[in-house]
N, C-alpha and C positions, 0 to 999 in steps of 0.2 A: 229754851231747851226744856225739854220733859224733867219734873222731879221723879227719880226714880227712891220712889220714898220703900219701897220692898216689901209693901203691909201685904201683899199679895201671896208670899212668900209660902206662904205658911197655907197656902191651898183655901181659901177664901176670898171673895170680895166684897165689896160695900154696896151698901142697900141706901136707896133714897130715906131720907127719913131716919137715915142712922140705922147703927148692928150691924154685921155680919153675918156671912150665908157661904157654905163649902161651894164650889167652884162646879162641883155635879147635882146641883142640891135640884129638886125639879125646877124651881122658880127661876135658878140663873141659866139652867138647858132652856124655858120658855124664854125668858125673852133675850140669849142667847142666840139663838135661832133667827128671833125676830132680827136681833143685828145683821145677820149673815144675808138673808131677805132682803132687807134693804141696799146693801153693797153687790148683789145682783140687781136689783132694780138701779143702782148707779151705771152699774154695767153697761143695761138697756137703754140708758138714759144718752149715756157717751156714744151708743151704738146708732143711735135713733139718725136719721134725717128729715124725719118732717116735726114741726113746731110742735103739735096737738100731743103726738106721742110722747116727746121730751117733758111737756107740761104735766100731762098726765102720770109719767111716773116721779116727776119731781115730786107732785101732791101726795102719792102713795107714800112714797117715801117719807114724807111728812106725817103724814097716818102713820107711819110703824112707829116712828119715834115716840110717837106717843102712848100707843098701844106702849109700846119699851118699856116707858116711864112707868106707866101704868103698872105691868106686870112687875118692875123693877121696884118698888114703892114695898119698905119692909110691912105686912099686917098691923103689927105692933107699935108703928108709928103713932097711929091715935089719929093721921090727917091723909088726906089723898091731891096728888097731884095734878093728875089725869083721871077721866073717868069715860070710859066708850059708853055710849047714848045710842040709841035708835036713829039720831037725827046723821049720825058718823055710819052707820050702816046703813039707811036710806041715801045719802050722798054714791055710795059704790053701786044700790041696784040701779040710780040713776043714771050713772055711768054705761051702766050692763048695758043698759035699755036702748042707750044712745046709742054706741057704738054696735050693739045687735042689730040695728034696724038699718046700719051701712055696710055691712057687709056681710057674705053671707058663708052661713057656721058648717062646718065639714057634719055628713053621720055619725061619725065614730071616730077613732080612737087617730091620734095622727102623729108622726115622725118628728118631734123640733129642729130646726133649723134649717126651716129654706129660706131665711135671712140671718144674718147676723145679731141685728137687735131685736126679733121676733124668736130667737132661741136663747138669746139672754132670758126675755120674760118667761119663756116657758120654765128656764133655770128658777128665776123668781116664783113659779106655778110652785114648781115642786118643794123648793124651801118654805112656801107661804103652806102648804098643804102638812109636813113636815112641826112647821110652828105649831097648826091647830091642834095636832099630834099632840106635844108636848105639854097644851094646853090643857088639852083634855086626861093627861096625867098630873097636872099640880091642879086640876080643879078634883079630881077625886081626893087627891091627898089633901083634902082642907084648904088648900093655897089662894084657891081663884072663888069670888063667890060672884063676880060679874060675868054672866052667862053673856053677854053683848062681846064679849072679847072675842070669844070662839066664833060666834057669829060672825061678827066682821071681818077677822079671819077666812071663814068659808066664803063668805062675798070677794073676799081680794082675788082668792083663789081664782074664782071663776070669773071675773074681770079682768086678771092677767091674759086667762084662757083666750077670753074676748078679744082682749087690746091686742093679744101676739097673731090672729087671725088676722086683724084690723089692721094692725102693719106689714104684716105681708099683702094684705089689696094694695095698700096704697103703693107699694113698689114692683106692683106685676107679677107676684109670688102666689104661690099657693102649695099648703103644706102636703106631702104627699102621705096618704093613709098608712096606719099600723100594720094593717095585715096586707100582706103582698098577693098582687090578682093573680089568678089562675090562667097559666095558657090553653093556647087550643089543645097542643101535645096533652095536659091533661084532660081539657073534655074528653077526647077521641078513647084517652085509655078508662073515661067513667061510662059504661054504656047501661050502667043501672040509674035509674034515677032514684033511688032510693039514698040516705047519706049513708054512710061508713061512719064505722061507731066513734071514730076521732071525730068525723065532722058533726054528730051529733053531739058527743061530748064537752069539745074546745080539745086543745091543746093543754095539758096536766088537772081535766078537770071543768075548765073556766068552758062557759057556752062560746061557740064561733061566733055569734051574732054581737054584733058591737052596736046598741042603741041607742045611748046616750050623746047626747048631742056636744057633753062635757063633762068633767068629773064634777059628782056633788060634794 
């Protein structure tokens, strides 16, 4: 049974390496996050049917905790636990690399969930994109001085992207695009070929053209 010891109580919690930190302090929002990350990548994991993908997010998941640790490690400890390295950020674009080269990546911008555990990952996209967020607020406020964290972070991001493509090949799927196509009823009613200032503008501003192959 859980000791419910109630040190928590008091709107704090405990930092590797000893001391205390408030419950909204930027350090426990970053890797706060990172936990939340990771139990969507469970998610996807449970969701999954083929071997490659369940393995692949087991290991991510493996990766957050440590990043976790890492961000979770008080400054003032004097010692570090975990440390993200080049060699933990080269392991994900190798990832990328692999998984890009089987299957192939939509133009732009696309709908989650035409499977089950390919909209888990995407869940996992946006909380991993979400962490680097929060990263990138305890790294101004003095918190963070391992710039590899946020990196690795942006790598997951877009390896999730990857791997949620990757698993909808492997199951016959394929994600349907963000913006939704045009009928003929509107060609017939466009007889200028010039755009219209929404279509040149975007929608509240943003360009209509969606280029990116995935978010950076």
């Amino acid at each position: 049974m859980l000791e419910l010891s109630g040190t928590g109580d008091d709107g704090t919690t405990g930092l590797l390496g000893g001391g205390r930190a408030a419950k909204d302090d930027p350090r426990i929002e970053a890797f706060g996050t990172i936990d939340e990350a990771s139990s969507a990548l469970g998610l996807a994991r449970a969701l999954a049917t083929h071997a490659r993908v369940s393995s692949i997010c087991e290991e991510l998941q493996r990766g957050l905790y440590a990043v976790g640790a890492e961000l979770g490690t008080n400054p003032e400890a004097g010692k570090t636990f975990v440390t993200t390295g080049a060699a933990e950020v080269g392991r994900l674009e190798q990832l990328i690399g692999e998984l890009e080269a089987e299957v192939t990546m939509p133009d732009g911008f696309i709908l989650p969930g035409a499977t089950p555990a390919s909209g888990a990952l995407d869940l996992a996209r946006a909380i991993t994109r979400r962490a680097e967020r929060r990263c990138v607020t305890l790294e101004r406020a003095g918190g963070l001085s391992n710039p590899m964290v946020r990196r690795w972070l942006n790598r997951l991001s877009l390896l999730l992207f990857v791997l949620g493509r990757y698993e909808e090949g492997l199951a016959g799927r394929r994600a349907q695009p963000a913006k939704s196509a045009r009928g003929p009823e509107h060609k017939r009613q466009r007889t200028d070929s010039r755009p219209s200032s929404e279509d040149a503008r975007g929608v509240g501003g943003f360009q209509a053209k969606l280029r990116p192959r995935w978010p950076q």
